[in-house]
C-alpha positions in Angstrom: 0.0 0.0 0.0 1.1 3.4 -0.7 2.7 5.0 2.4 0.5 7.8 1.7 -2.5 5.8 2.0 -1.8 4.3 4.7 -1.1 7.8 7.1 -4.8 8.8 5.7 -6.0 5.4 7.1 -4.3 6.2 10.4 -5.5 9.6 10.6 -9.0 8.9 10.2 -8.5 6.0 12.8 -7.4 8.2 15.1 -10.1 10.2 14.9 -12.4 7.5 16.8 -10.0 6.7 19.7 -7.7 9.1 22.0 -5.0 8.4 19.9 -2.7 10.9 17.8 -1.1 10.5 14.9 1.8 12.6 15.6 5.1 11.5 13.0 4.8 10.4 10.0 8.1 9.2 8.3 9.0 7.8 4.9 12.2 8.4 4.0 14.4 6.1 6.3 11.4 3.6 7.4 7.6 3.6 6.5 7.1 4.9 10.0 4.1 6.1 12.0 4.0 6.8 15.6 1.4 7.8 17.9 0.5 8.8 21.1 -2.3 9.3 24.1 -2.8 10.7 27.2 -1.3 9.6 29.7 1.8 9.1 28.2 0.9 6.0 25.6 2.6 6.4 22.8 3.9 3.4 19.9 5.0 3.4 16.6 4.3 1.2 13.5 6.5 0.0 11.0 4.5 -0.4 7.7 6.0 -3.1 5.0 7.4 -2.4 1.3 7.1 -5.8 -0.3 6.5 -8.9 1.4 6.8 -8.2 5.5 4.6 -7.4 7.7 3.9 -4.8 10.1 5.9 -4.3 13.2 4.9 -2.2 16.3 7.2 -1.3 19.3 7.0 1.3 22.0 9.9 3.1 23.4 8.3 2.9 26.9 9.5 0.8 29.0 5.4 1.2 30.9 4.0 0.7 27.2 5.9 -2.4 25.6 4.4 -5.1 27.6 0.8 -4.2 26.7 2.0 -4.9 22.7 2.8 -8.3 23.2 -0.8 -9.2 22.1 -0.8 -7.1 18.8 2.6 -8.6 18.2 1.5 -11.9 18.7 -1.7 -11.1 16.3 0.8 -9.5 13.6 2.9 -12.6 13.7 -0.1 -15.2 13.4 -1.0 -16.6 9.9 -2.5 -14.3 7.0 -1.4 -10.5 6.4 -3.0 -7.8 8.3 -4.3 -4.7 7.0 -3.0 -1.1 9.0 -6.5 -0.8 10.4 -6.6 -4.3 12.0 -3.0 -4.0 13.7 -4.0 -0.4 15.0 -7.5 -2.3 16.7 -5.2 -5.1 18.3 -3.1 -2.2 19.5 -5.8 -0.2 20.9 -7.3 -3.1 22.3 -4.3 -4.0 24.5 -3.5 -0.1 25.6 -7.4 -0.1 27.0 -5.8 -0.5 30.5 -3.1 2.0 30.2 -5.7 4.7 28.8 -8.4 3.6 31.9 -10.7 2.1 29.7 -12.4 -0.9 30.6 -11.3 -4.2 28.9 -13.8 -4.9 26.1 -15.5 -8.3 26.5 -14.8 -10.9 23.9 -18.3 -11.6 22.1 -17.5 -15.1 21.5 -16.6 -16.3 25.3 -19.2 -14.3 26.2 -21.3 -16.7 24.1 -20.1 -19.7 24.8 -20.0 -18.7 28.8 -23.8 -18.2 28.8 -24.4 -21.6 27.2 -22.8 -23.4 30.7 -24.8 -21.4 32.9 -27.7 -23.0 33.9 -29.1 -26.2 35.0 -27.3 -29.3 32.8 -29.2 -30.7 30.3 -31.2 -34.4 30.7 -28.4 -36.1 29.1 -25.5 -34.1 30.9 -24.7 -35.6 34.3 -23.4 -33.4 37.2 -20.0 -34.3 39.0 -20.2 -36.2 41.8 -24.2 -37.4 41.6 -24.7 -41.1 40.0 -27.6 -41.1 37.5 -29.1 -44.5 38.5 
């Protein structure tokens, strides 16, 4: 993708988060870093060619919290800009005091085991006789 397309696509991300786009670099790396109050800040290394994205944080309070969206950029298929920035919002929803958002699908599969068991689902510990 055209670098310039992509700092449109973060711009207009940002614009639906706390986040500012606040460098955008092409010359050395295809670079674009951001930051939020209080002091969250990352930066994203877009591909030429064939690699993928990268993110990294220069804090040492920030870094841990990227280990998810690094994990997600790392797993199979290629991942668009917008999709990395989600993962990476997602994990900073702690550091920016925002509640952690629940995943739809647990939450799905959670409310299927509450309640009673079924007839043909026997409870530990009590012998259907």
């Amino acid at each position: 993708m055209e670098f310039k397309s992509l700092v449109e696509a973060a711009e207009k991300w940002c614009s639906g988060n706390p986040f500012d786009l606040i460098f955008a670099e092409e010359d050395d790396e295809r670079r674009l870093d951001f930051y939020a109050e209080p002091g969250v800040s990352f930066y994203v290394l877009c591909p030429g060619g064939n690699d993928n994205f990268h993110v990294w944080s220069e804090s040492e309070d920030c870094l841990p919290f990227l280990q998810l969206a690094q994990d997600y950029i790392s797993s199979c298929g290629k991942k668009t800009l917008l999709e990395v920035l989600e993962k990476v919002f997602t994990s900073f929803r702690p550091l920016l005091g925002l509640p952690d958002l629940e995943d739809d699908n647990f939450e799905h599969y959670h409310a299927d085991m509450e309640g009673e068991p079924g007839p043909d689902h026997q409870q530990m510990g009590v012998s259907q006789q």
